[in-house]
C-alpha positions in Angstrom: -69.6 -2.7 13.6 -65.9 -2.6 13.2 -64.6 0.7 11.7 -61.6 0.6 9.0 -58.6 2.3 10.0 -56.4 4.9 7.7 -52.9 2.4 6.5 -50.1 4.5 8.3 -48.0 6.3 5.9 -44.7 4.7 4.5 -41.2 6.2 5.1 -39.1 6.7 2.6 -36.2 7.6 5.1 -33.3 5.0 4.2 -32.5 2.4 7.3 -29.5 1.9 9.0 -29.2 -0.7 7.3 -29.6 0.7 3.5 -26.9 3.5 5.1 -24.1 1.5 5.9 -24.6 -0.6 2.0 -24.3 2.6 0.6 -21.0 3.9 2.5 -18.9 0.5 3.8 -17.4 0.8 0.3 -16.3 4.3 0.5 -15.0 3.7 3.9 -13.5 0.4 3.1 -11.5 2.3 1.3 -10.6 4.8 3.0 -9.5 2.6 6.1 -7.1 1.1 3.4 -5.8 4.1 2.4 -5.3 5.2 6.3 -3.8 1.9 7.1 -1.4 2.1 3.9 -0.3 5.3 4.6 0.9 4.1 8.4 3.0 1.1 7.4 4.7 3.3 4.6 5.3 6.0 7.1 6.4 3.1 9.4 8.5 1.9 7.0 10.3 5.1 5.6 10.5 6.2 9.5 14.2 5.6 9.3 17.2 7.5 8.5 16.5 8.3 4.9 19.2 10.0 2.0 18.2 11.5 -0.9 19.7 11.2 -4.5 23.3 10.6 -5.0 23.9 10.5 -1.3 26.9 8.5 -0.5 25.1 7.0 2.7 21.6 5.6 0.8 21.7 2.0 -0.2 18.9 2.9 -2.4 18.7 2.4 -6.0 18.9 6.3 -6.9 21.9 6.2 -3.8 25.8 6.3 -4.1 26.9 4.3 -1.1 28.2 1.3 -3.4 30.4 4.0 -5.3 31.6 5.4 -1.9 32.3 2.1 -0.4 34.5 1.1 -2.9 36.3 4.3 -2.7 37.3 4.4 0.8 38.3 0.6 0.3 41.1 1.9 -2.0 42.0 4.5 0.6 40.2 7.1 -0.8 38.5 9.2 2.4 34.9 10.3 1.9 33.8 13.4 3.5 30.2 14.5 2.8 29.4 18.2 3.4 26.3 19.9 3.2 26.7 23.4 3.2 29.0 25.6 1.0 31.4 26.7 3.9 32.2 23.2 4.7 33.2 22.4 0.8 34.7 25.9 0.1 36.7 25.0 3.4 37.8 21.4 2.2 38.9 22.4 -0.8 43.4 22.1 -1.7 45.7 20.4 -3.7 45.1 16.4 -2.7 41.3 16.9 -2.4 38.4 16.0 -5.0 35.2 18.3 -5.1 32.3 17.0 -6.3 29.1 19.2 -6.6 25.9 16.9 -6.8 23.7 19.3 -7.1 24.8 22.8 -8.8 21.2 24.0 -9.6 20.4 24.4 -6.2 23.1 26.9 -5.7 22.4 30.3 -5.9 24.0 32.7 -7.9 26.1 33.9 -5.0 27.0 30.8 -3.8 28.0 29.3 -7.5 30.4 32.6 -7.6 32.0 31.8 -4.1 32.6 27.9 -5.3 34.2 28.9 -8.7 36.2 31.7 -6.4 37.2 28.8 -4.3 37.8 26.2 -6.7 39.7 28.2 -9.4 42.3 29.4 -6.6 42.9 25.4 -5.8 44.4 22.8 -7.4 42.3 20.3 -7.1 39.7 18.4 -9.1 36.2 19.4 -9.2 33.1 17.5 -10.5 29.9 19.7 -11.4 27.2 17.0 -11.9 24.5 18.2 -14.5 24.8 22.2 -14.5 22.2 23.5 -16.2 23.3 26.5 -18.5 23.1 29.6 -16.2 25.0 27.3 -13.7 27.7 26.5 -16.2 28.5 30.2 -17.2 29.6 30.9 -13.4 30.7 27.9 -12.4 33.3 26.9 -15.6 33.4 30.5 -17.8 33.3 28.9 -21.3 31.7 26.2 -21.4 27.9 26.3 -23.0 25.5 24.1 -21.7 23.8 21.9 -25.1 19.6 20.0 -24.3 19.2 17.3 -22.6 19.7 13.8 -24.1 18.7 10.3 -22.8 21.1 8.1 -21.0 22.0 5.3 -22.6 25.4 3.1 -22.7 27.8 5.2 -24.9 31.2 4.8 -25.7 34.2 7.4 -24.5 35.3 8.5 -28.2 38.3 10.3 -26.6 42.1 10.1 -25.1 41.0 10.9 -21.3 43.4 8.0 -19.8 40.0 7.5 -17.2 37.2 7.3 -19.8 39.4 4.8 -22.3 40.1 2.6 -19.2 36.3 2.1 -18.3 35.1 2.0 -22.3 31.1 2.2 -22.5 29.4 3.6 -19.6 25.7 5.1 -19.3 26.1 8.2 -20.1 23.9 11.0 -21.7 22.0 14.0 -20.1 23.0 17.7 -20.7 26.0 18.0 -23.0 28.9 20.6 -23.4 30.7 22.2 -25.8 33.6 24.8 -24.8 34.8 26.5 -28.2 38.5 27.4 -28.4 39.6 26.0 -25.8 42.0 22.6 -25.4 39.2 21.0 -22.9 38.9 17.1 -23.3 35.5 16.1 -24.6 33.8 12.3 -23.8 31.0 10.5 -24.7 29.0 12.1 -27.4 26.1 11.7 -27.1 24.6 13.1 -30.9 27.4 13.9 -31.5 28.4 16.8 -28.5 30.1 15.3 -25.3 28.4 14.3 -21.9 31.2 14.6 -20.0 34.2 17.4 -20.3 37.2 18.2 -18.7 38.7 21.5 -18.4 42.3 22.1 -17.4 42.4 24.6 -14.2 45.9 26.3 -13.1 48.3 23.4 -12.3 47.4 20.1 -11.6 43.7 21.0 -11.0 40.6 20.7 -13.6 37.2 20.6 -13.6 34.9 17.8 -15.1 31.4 18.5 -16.0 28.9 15.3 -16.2 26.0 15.7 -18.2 24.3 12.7 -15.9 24.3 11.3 -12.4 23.2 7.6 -13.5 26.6 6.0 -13.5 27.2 6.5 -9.8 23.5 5.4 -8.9 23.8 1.8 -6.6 21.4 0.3 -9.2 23.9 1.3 -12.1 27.1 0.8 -10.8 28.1 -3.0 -12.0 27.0 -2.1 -15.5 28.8 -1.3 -18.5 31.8 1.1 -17.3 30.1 2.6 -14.9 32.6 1.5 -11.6 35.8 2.0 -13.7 34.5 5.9 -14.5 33.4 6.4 -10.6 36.8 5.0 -9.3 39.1 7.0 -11.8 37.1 10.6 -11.4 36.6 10.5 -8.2 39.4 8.8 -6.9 42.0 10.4 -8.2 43.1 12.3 -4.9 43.5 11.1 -1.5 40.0 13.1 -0.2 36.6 13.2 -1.9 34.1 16.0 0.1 30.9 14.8 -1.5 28.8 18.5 -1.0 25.0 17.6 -1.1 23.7 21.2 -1.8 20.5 22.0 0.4 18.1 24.8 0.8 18.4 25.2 3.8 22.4 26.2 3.6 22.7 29.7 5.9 24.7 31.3 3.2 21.6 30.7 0.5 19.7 33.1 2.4 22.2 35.9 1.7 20.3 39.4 1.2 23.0 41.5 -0.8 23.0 39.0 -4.1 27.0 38.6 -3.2 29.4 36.9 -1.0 31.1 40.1 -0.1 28.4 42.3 0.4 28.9 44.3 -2.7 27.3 44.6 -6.1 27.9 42.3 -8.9 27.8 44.5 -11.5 25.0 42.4 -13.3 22.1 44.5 -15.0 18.4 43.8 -14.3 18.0 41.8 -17.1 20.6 39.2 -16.1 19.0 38.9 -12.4 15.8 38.2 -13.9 17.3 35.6 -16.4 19.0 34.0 -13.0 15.1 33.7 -11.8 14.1 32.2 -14.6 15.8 29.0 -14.4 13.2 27.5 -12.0 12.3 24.6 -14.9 15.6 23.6 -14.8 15.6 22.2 -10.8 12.3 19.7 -12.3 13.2 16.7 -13.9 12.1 15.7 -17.0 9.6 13.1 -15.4 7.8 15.3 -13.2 6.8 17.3 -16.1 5.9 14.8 -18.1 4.0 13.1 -15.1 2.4 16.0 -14.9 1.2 16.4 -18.2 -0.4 12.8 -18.6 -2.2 13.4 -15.3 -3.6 16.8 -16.7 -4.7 14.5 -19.7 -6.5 11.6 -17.8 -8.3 14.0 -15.7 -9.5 15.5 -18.4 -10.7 12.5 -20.3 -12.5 11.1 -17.0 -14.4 14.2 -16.8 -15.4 14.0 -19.7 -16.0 9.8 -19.1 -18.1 10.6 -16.2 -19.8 13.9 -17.3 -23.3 14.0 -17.3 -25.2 13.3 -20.6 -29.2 14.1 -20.3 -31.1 12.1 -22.2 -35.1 12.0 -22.8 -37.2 11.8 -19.1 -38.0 8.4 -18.6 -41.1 7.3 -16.2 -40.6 5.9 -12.7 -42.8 4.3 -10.2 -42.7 6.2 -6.8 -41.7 4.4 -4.3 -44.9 4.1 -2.6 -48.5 4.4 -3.2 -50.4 7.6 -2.1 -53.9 8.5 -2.6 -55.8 11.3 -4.6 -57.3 12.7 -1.5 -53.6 12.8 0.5 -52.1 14.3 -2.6 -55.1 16.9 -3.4 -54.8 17.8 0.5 -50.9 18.1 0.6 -51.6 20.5 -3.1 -54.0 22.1 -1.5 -51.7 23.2 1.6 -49.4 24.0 -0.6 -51.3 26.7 -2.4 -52.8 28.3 0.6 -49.2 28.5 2.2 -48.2 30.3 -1.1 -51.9 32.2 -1.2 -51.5 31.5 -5.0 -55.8 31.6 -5.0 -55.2 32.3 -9.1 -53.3 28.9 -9.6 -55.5 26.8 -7.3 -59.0 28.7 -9.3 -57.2 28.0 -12.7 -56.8 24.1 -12.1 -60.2 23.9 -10.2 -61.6 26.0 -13.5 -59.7 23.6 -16.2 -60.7 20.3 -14.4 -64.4 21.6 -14.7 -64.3 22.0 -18.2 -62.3 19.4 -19.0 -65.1 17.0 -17.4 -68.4 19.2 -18.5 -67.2 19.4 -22.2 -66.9 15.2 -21.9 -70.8 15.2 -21.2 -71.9 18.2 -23.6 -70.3 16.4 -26.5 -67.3 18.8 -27.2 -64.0 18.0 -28.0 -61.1 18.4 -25.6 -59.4 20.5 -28.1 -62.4 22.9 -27.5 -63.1 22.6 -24.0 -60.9 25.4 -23.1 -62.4 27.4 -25.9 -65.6 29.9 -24.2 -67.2 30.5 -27.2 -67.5 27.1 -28.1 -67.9 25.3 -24.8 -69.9 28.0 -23.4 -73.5 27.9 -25.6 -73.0 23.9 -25.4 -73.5 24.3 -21.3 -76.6 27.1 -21.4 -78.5 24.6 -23.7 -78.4 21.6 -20.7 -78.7 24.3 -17.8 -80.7 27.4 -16.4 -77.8 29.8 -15.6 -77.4 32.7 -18.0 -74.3 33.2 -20.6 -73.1 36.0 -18.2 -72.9 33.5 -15.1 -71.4 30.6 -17.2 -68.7 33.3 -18.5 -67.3 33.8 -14.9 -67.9 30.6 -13.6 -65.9 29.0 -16.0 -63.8 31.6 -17.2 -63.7 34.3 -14.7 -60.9 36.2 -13.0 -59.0 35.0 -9.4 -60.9 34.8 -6.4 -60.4 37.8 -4.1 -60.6 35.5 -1.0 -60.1 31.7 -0.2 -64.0 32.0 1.4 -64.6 33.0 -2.7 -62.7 30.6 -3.8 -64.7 28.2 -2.0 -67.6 29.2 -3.0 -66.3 28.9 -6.6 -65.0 25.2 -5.9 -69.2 24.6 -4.8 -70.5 26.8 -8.1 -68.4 24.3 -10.4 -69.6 20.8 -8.6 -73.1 22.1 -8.8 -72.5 22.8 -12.1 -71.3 19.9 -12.5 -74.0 17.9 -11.2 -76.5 19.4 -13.0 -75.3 19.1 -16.7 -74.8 15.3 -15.5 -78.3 15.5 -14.9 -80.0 17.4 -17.4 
C-alpha cells in the first residue's frame, strides 16, 4: 500500500529573480541620474562667474565687452563690495552698477552719496523702481518690455554712433527735467542719461543683453558697450553680492542715524522681493505648477466596476474552511461562524424539501416543509435553524453536529 502525500503549499513570495525585474528600472535610473550629476559637478568644478561678470566667457558673461575695453586702454577693475566702488569712484573713472536690486536701501543711499559728489559717469543697469527713486531722484521706473533690436531715436553722440542695438527691458521717464532719452521701446526710453554736477552723469539701462558675450557682435551692441563704458580712462565693474559686510548693517543707515522714512515706506522697501526674480523663473514656475497638476490628474486613480481574477494558486475547501475557521475562533466571533454554519444548512435543506432559495431563509415557510420529512418538533427546528449564538465553541459544536444530522436525515426521509 502506498499512501498519498498532501502537495506542499505554493509560495506566493516573489524570487529574487521577479525582485530585481521589478526595480533594475528604477535603479537604472537612478545610477544615471547619480552618474549625471558627477560629470556636471565635474565639469562646473572650475572657476565659475555669474551674470554680467567681466571674467565669464559664458553666454550670459561680459568678458568679450571687457576685453575689448582694456584693448583700447580702458582699465577694468571689478569690485565686489560697496566700499571698494564707493572708494574708486573720481573724475576719470566709470561706475557701473550690474546689479542695483541687490543693494539695500542703505547701501543704494551711500552709492548715490558717493556718486552725486563725483564727476564721473555712472551706469545703473536695470533699477527696478524703488531702486531708481534713491539711486537717480527723478526718474520713474515704467514695466518691463522685451528686448528686441531697437533703434536710438535720439542725439546722444554714443547711441547715434552704434544705431540699432537690443535693447528693451524696464524703461524711464524723468519729467521736467533736460535728461537725454534712447531707444523707446513703446514709445518710453530703455536707456537715459541724466546730467550730474560737471562733467559727470548717470545712464540708466533698462537691459543687460547688449553687453552679454552671446550678444555682443550683433546689431549695435559693441559700438554702445565701447562708447558708455569707455568713455573714462577706468571702469570699476561693482558685482553687488549678499554677502557684502556693509549689507548687514543693523541701524537701516550708513551713518548710524535715522532716515527719516515712516513705516509705511520701510515696508514698501520690503516689498520689492518680486523684483530680484526674473521674469522666466516666474513663469517657469507657473507652467511647472500647471503640468503637475495635469499629471495628477493623468495618473489619478479612476475605480471602475470589480472585475474577477484567478488567484494565483489553487487551494482547497478544506485548507480554506480550516484557515476561516481559525480565524473566527481567534476573533471568538461564535455568532458569525453559527450564522454561516445556520445559512449553509438551510440553504442545502430547502434544495431537498422543494422550497425556493428566495424562501429558504424565511422560518415560517421553510420551517413546516422540514417537520413534514423529520421527527423533531417545530420548537427544536426553530432553534436549530434559527436560534440565537452559541454560548460556547463546545455548543457551537454541537450545533455544527445537530445541522449534519439534520441534514442527513431529510436526505433520507
Amino acid at each position: 500500500m502506498t499512501t498519498a502525500t498532501a502537495p506542499s503549499p505554493t509560495s506566493t513570495a516573489p524570487t529574487p529573480r521577479q525582485v530585481w525585474k521589478r526595480a533594475r528600472g528604477l535603479l537604472i535610473a537612478l545610477l544615471v541620474l547619480v552618474i549625471a550629476g558627477i560629470t556636471f559637478a565635474a565639469v562646473r568644478s572650475g572657476t565659475n562667474y555669474g551674470h554680467l561678470d567681466p571674467r565669464s566667457p559664458a553666454p550670459k558673461g561680459s568678458r568679450a565687452a571687457a576685453e575689448l575695453l582694456k584693448d583700447r586702454g580702458v582699465s577694468v577693475t571689478v569690485a565686489t563690495t560697496l566700499d571698494e566702488a564707493t572708494t574708486a569712484v573720481g573724475p576719470d573713472t566709470t561706475l557701473l552698477v550690474t546689479g542695483p536690486n541687490l543693494l539695500t536701501p542703505s547701501q543704494q543711499r551711500r552709492l548715490h552719496e558717493a556718486t552725486s559728489a563725483s564727476t564721473g559717469r555712472t551706469l545703473l543697469i536695470a533699477p527696478g523702481p524703488a531702486v531708481v527713486s534713491r539711486l537717480a531722484p527723478g526718474v520713474r521706473a515704467e514695466p518691463h518690455r522685451p528686448v528686441s533690436a531697437i533703434p536710438p531715436s535720439c542725439a546722444l553722440p554714443a547711441a547715434r554712433s552704434a544705431g540699432t542695438a537690443d535693447m528693451g527691458g524696464i524703461r524711464y521717464t524723468a519729467p521736467g527735467s533736460t535728461a537725454t532719452a534712447c531707444y523707446p521701446s513703446d514709445g518710453t526710453p530703455s536707456l537715459l542719461v541724466r546730467k550730474e554736477r560737471g562733467d559727470g552723469d548717470t545712464v540708466l539701462l533698462g537691459s543687460p543683453d547688449f553687453l552679454h558675450n552671446e550678444r555682443l557682435d550683433q546689431q549695435g551692441n559693441a559700438s554702445l558697450a565701447l562708447q558708455l563704458l569707455g568713455s573714462r580712462a577706468h571702469l570699476v565693474w561693482y558685482l553687488p553680492s549678499l554677502t557684502d559686510p556693509s549689507a548687514t548693517s543693523d541701524d537701516g543707515s550708513p551713518d548710524g542715524t535715522d532716515d527719516g522714512r515712516t513705516g509705511e515706506e520701510t515696508s514698501g522697501d520690503e516689498s520689492d522681493f518680486l523684483d530680484l526674480i526674473p521674469s522666466g523663473w516666474l513663469w517657469g514656475t507657473l507652467q511647472l505648477a500647471l503640468a503637475a497638476v495635469l499629471a495628477a490628474i493623468w495618473r489619478s486613480r479612476r475605480l471602475g466596476p470589480l472585475v474577477m481574477e484567478r488567484l494565483p494558486v489553487s487551494i482547497r475547501a478544506s485548507e480554506s474552511a480550516e484557515g476561516r475557521a481559525g480565524l473566527y475562533r481567534k476573533a471568538n466571533a461564535r455568532d458569525r461562524a453559527a450564522a454561516s454554519l445556520r445559512a449553509a444548512a438551510r440553504t442545502r435543506i430547502a434544495r431537498l424539501t422543494g422550497v425556493t432559495a428566495r424562501e429558504a431563509h424565511t422560518s415560517h415557510v421553510l420551517l413546516p416543509a422540514v417537520a413534514a420529512r423529520t421527527t423533531t418538533t417545530d420548537g427544536e427546528l426553530s432553534i436549530l435553524l434559527f436560534g440565537p449564538a452559541p454560548a460556547d465553541d463546545a455548543a457551537l459544536v454541537l450545533l455544527a453536529d445537530h445541522l449534519d444530522a439534520l441534514e442527513r436525515e431529510v436526505r433520507t426521509s
